[in-house]
C-alpha positions in Angstrom: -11.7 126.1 309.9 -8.2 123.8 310.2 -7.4 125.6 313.6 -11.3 124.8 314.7 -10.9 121.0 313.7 -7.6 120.6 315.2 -8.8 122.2 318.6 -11.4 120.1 318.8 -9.7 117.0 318.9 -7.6 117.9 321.3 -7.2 115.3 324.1 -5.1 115.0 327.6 -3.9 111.5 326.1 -1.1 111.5 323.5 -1.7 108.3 322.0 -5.0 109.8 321.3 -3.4 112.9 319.9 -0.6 111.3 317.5 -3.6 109.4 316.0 -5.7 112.5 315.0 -2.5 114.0 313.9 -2.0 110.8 311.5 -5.4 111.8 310.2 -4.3 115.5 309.5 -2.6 113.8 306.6 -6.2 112.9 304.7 -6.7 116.4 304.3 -7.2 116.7 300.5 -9.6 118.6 298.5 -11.1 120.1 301.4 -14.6 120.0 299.1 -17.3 120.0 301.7 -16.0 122.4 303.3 -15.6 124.8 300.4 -18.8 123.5 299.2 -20.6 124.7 302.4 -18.3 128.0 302.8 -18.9 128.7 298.7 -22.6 128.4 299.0 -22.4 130.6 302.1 -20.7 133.3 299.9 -23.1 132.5 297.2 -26.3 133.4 299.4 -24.9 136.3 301.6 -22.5 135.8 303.5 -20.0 133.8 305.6 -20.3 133.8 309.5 -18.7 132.3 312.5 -21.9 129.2 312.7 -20.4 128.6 309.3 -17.0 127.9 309.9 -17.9 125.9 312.5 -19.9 123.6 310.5 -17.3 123.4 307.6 -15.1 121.9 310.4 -18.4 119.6 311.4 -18.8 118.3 308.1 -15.0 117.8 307.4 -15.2 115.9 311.0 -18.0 113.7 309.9 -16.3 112.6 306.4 -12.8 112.1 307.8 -14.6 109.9 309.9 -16.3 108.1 307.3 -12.6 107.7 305.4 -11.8 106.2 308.7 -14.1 103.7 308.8 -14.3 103.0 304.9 -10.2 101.7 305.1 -11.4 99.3 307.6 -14.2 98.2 305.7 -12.1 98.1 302.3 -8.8 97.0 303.8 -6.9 100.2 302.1 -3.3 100.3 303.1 -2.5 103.7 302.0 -4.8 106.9 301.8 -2.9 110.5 300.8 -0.1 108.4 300.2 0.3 107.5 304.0 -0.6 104.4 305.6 -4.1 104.1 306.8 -4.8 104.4 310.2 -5.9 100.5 310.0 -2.7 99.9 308.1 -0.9 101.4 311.5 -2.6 100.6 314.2 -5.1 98.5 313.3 -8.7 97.9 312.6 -9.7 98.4 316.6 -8.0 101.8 317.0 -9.5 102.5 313.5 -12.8 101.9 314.3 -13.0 103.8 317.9 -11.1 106.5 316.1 -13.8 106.8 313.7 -16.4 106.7 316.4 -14.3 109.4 318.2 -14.6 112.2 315.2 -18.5 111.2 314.6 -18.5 112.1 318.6 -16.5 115.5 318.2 -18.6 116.0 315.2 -22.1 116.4 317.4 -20.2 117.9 320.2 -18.9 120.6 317.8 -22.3 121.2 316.6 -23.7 121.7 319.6 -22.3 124.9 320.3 -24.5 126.4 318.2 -27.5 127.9 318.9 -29.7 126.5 317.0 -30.0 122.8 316.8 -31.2 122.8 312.9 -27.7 121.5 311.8 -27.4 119.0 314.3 -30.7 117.4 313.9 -29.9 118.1 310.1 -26.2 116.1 310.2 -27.5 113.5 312.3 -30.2 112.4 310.1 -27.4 112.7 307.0 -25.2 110.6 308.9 -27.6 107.9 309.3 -28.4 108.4 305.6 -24.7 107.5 305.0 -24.7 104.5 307.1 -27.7 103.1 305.4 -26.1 103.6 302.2 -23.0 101.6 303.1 -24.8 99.1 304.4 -27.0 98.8 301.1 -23.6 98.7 299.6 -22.5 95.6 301.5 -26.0 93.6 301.2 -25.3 93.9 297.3 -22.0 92.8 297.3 -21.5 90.2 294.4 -24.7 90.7 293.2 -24.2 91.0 289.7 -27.5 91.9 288.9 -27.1 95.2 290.4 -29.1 97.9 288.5 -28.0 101.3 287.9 -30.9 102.7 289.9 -29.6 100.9 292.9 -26.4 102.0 292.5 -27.3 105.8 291.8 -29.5 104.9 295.0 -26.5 103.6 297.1 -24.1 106.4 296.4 -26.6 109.3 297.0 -27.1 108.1 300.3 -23.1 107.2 301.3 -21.6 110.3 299.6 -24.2 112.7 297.8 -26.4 113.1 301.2 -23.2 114.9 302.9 -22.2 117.4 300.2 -26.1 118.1 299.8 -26.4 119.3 303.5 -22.9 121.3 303.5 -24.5 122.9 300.2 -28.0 123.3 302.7 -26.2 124.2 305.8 -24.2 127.0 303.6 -27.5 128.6 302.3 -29.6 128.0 305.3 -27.1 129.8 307.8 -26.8 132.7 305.2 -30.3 133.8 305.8 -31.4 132.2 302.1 -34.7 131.3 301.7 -36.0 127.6 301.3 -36.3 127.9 297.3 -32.4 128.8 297.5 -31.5 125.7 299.9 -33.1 123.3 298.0 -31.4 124.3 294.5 -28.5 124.6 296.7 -29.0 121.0 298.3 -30.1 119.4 294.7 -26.3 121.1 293.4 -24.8 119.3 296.5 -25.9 115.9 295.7 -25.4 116.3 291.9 -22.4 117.0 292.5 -21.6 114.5 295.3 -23.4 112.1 292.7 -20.8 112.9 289.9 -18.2 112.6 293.0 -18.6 109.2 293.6 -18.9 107.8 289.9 -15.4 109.5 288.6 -13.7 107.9 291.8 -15.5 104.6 291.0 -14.1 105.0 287.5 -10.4 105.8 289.0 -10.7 102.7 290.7 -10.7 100.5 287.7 -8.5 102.9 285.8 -6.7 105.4 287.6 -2.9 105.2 289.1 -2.2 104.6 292.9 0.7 107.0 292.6 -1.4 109.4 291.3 -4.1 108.7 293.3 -2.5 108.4 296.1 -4.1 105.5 297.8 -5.1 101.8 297.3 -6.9 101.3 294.0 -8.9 97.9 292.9 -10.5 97.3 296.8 -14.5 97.6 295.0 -13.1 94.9 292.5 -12.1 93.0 295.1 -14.9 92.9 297.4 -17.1 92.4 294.3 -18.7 96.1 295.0 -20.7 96.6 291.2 -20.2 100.2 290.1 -21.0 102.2 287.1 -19.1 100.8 284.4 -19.8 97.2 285.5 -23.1 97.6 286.0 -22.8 98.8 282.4 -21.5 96.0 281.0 -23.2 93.1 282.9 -26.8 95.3 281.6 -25.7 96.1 278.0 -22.3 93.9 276.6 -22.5 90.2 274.9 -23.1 87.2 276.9 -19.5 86.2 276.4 -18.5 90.1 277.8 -20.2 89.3 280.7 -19.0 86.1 281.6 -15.3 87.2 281.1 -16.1 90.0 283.4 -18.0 88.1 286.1 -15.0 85.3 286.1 -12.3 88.6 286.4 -14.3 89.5 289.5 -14.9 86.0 290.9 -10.9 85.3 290.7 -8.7 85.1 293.3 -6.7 88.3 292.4 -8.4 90.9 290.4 -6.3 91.8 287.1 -7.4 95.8 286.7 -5.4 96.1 283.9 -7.9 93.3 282.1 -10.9 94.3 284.0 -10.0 98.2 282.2 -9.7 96.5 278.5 -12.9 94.7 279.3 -14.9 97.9 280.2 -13.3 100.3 278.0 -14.0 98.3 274.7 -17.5 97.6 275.9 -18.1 101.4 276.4 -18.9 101.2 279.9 -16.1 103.6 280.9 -17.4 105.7 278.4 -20.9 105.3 279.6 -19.9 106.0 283.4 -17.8 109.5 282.3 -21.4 109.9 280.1 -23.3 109.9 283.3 -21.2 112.1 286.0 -21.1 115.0 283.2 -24.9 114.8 282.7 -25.0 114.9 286.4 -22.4 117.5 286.6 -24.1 119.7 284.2 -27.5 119.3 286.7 -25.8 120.7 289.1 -24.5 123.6 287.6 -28.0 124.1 286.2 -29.4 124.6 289.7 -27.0 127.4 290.4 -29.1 129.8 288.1 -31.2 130.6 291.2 -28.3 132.6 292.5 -26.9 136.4 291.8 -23.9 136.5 289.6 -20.8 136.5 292.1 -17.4 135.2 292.3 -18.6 132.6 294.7 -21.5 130.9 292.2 -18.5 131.0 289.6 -16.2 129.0 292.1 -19.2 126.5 292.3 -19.4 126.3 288.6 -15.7 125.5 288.7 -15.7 123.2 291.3 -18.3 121.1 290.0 -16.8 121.0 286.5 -13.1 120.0 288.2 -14.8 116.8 289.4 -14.9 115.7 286.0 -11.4 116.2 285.7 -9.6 114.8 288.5 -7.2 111.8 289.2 -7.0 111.5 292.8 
């Protein structure tokens, strides 16, 4: 899958290669594209059309990293600088647009034009999310079915179709691709609240990238949404005057939501949605692959970067 990514992006221009080496450097967890080879494995079996969409979807979401540094003004991301950070927002941007572009070219090698007419409507999905997430910034009245609303359609929608794509191109039938698709966005659900969590509380050295950005822009999530719902009146001015200040203190805005419970509350909800997910994996035959998903899912809950 690496070699298929990196051979795609090849270009006759250097420039254009050293960038989409820097980017090399976001390769983390890899998930959707375990999540869509896994749920290949699950259903059948793997095949070529699959690897070539596990470097598809990775395509598409480095693109969306992309994009999101510009949007949040990160600095560092997998403890490198950001490709904003280093070249700026205008070589971020068409660099961004360039992946999106290899993405669709990519796909259309295949035969079959499901997964491109499948990742195109997911990628305006994810668009429409982070612009929902932009029209709502400071609003304080955010509820949490907006939220949940906001981050199924900018992260969940992607690890639903690599969990779709993996059953569909496996020869499963449509009962299997939509447990498969419902794991995917449970799990993409439970995703996006833990690293909304490590944003308030987890460590940029551990994390390995620039924490507090949400705070700053005055994006609500979970545990804020918590609070301004549930906590006194004189909680929820403290926290509304920690967000409306000129620098954000995450060390208070942490002490805030962890004695109100919202922390608490926002782990609460990722395991419920967590243990969804694994729920819909029933559906499959016993298999070292539907364990892997089992695991995978269950990491989420764990992790710090």
């Amino acid at each position: 899958m690496c070699r298929t990514f990196d051979d795609e992006l090849f270009s006759d221009l250097p420039m254009v290669n050293d960038l989409c080496s820097h980017i090399r450097q976001y390769r983390g967890k890899m998930l959707r594209p375990a999540l869509l080879l896994l749920c290949a494995r699950a259903s059948g079996r793997v095949t070529e059309e699959h690897r070539t969409l596990a470097a598809v979807v990775e395509l598409v979401h480095m693109a969306t990293l992309v994009h999101d540094d510009v949007l949040d003004e990160a600095e560092v991301r997998r403890r490198h600088p950001t490709v904003a950070h280093q070249a700026g927002n205008e070589a971020a941007v068409l660099l961004g647009d360039y992946l999106i572009s290899h993405a669709f070219h990519l796909c259309s090698s295949l035969d079959s034009q499901y997964a491109s007419r499948l990742i195109g409507q997911t990628t305006n999905t994810i668009c429409e999310g982070e612009l929902q997430q932009v029209h709502h910034r400071g609003n304080y009245g955010l509820t949490q079915e907006q939220y949940i609303e906001i981050i199924t359609r900018k992260t969940a929608s992607l690890t639903g179709v690599c969990c779709r794509l993996g059953a569909h191109f496996a020869g499963a039938g449509s009962e299997a691709a939509d447990l498969l698709e419902r794991y995917g966005l449970n799990v993409g659900i439970a995703f996006q609240i833990t690293d909304d969590v490590l944003d308030i509380a987890g460590s940029e050295e551990q994390a390995g990238k620039t924490l507090g950005r949400d705070l700053e822009k005055r994006k609500l999530t979970l545990p804020l949404i918590h609070c301004f719902a549930e906590a006194s009146l004189k909680t929820r001015q403290r926290l509304a005057a920690l967000l409306d200040a000129e620098r954000q203190d995450r060390a208070a805005m942490w002490e805030l939501l962890n004695e109100s419970g919202s922390m608490t509350f926002a782990r609460q909800t990722a395991r419920r949605y967590i243990e969804s997910a694994v729920s819909q994996l029933e559906v499959l035959p016993a298999s070292e692959a539907r364990d892997s998903l089992q695991r995978l899912a269950l990491m989420i809950l764990d992790r710090e970067q």
